[in-house]
N, C-alpha and C positions, 0 to 999 in steps of 0.2 A: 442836401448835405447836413443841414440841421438836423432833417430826421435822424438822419444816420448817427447824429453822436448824442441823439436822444434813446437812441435804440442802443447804440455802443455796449454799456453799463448788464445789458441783461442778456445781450449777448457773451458776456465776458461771463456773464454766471449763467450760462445756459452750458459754455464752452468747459467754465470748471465741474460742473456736475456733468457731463460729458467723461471730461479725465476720472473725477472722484469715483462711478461708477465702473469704467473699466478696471479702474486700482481692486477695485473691490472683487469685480469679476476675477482677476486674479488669482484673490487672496485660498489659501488654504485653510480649510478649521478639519482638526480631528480630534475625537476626544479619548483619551488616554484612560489607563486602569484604573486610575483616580477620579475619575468621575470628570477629568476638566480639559474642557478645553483648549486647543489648542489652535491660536490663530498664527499663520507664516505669511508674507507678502505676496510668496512664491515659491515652485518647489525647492527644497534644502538642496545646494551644491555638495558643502561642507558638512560631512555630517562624522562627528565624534559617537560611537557606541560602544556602552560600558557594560552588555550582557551579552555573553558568548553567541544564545539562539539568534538577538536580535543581530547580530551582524551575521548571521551565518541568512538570515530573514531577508534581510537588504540585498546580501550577493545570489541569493535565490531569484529576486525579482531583476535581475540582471543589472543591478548599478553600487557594483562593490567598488566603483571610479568613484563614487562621491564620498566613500569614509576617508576620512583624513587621520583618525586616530581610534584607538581600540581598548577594550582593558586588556590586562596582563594575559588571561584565561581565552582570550580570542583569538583559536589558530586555525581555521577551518573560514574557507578553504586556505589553499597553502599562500596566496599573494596579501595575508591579511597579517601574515605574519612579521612583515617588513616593516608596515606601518608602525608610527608614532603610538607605544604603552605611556599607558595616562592612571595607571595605578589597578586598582582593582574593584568590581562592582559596587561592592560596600564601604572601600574605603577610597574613593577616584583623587587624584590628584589636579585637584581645582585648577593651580595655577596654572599646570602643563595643559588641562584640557582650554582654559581662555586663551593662553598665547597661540592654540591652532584656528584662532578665529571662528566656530564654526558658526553655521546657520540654527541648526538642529544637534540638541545632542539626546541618544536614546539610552535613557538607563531605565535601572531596574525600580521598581515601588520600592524596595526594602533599603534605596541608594541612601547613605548618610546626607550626601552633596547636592541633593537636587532642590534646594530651598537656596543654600548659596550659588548654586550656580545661577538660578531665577535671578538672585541680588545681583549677581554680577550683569543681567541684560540679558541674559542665554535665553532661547526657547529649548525649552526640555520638556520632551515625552517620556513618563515614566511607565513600562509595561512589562510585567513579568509574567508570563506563560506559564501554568504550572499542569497542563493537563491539554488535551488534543482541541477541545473549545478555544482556550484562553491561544493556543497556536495558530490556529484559522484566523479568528478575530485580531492576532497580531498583523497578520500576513494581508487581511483586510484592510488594516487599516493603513500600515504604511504604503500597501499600491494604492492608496489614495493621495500619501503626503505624497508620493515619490511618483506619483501618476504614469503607475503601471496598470494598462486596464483591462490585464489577463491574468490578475493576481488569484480570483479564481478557478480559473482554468487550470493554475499551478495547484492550490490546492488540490480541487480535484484528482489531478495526476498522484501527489503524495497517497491521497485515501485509494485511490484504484493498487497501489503497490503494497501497502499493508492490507487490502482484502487477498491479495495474490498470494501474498507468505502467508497468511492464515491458511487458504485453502490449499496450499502446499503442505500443512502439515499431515500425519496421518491421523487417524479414527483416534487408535489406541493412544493416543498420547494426551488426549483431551483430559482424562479424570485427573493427571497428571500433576502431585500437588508440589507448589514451588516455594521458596525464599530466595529474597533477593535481596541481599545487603548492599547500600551504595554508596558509603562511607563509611570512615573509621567511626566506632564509637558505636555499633549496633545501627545503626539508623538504616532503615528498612523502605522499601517501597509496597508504600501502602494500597489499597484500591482504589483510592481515588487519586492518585497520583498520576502521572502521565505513562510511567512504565506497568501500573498496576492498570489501565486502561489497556494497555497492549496483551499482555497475559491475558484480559478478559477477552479483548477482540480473536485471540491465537486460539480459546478456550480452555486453558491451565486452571486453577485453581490457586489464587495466593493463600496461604497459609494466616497472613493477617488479618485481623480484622479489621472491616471499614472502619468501626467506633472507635480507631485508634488514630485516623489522623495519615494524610496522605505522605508522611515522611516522618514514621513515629522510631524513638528511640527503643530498642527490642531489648529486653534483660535476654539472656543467652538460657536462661533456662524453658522459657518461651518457646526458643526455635525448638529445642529438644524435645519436651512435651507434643509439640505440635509432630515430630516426627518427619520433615518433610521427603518426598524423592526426589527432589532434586535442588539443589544449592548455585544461585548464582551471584558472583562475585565479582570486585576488580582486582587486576595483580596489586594495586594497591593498599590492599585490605586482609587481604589471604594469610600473610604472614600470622603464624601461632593461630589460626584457628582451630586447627586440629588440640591444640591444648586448651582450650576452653573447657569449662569443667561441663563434663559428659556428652561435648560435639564427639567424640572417636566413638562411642557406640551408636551414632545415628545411623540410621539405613543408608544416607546418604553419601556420608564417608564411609561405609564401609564398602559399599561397590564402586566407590572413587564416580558417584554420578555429582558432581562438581564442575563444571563452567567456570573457567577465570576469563577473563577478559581483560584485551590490555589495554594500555591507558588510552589509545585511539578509540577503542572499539567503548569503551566507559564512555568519552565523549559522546560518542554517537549519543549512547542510550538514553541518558539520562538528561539533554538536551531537549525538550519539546520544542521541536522545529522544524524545520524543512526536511530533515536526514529520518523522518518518522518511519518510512517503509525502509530505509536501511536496517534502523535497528527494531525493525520485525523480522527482517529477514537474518539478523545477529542472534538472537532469541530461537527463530525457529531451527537453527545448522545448531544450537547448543541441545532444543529438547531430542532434536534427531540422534545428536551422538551421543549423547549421555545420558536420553531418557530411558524407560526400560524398554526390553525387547520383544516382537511378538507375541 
């Protein structure tokens, strides 16, 4: 018996490094856009996300049960739409996103909120995807927090659907040169952007140039000179283009070869995320009807 409660003592810390080791075994680390780490106990129940891709990310890997709250611009798919709005990516409403408790909250790098949300206790991943890498690597990383362990597989499938709309397009429409305005104020998608990646995989030509920045502001005389065949837009944005000074003698408005897109169909595209070979195959039904013919 003596021995025994001389042993006791090391048993008891043989017993805690027993538990402390499992705790650990547990624990989640991913590291985020920012270069940092992120350690969780366990995977996130409660999970608050404040960029549109990243929640449309989450309900891809099948556990859109665990959002609890969304930004404003989060509607896709349609059960995300119910959920608790916590303000908008860049500008999130702090107080609303703490009182949901959550475990994990996913915002974007560019979030004003993500230093005070840290202050308040939060674990926050900050990831914004801007291009078909930066989307893989999202989708990588949360089927690790979220320990989905066919989040590749899903990739995969996304890239097999965008080879499929490419190779659905025809021959002729390859030399095919575009613009693609995606917001008010000229702002363009550039080559290296995540839609000016798609153009490239479909085989179009963007009219911009890469030295300009993967979302550059376009002076309107720009598109002109440049001449494009084909103009793609959102209903968003269309209004008075035609009066811009010298858009009505472009090729492009003059044989009405213009693409609008509405505001669902803008989501898709300009979203780098899960919906990738949607809007390839949104792209290729536009150069089909509207590019030139035969």
């Amino acid at each position: 018996m003596k021995r025994f409660h001389r042993l006791l003592p090391r048993l008891c810390t043989a017993a805690w490094l027993l538990v402390s080791l499992a705790a650990q075994a547990g624990e989640i680390r991913a590291t985020d856009d920012r270069g940092i780490t992120v350690t969780l106990p366990a995977s996130p129940q409660r999970i608050v996300s404040l960029l549109p891709s990243l929640t449309e990310t989450v309900c891809e890997l099948g556990q859109c049960h665990r959002l609890v709250g969304v930004d404003r611009y989060s509607n896709f798919p349609a059960s995300v739409r119910a959920l608790p709005k916590v303000g908008g990516g860049i500008d999130p409403n702090l107080e609303a996103i703490v009182a949901l408790k959550p475990d994990l909250v996913l915002a974007a790098t560019s979030s004003r909120g993500v230093e005070r949300l840290e202050g308040f206790g939060l674990k926050v991943m900050a990831m914004e995807p801007r291009n078909s890498a930066g989307a893989r690597r999202v989708m990588a990383t949360l089927g690790t927090v979220l320990e989905v362990p066919d989040a590749d597989r899903l990739w995969r499938a996304i890239e097999t659907g965008v080879s499929a709309a490419a190779q659905s397009l025809p021959t002729r429409a390859r030399p095919l040169r575009v613009y693609y305005e995606v917001s008010n104020g000229g702002y363009a998608a550039g080559p290296q952007s995540f839609i000016g990646e798609l153009m490239a995989r479909l085989g179009v030509q963007n009219i911009v140039g890469p030295e300009l920045g993967p979302f550059p502001r376009i002076n309107p005389e720009y598109v002109v000179r440049a001449d494009p065949d084909l103009i793609l837009i959102g209903a968003r944005n269309v209004q008075g283009m035609a009066q811009r000074p010298g858009w009505a003698g472009m090729r492009a408005l003059r044989e009405q070869r213009v693409c609008v897109f509405t505001a669902d169909e803008s989501d898709v595209l300009v979203r780098p995320g899960p919906r990738m070979a949607e809007a390839a195959r949104l792209l290729v039904r536009c150069i089909q009807e509207k590019g030139p013919g035969p």
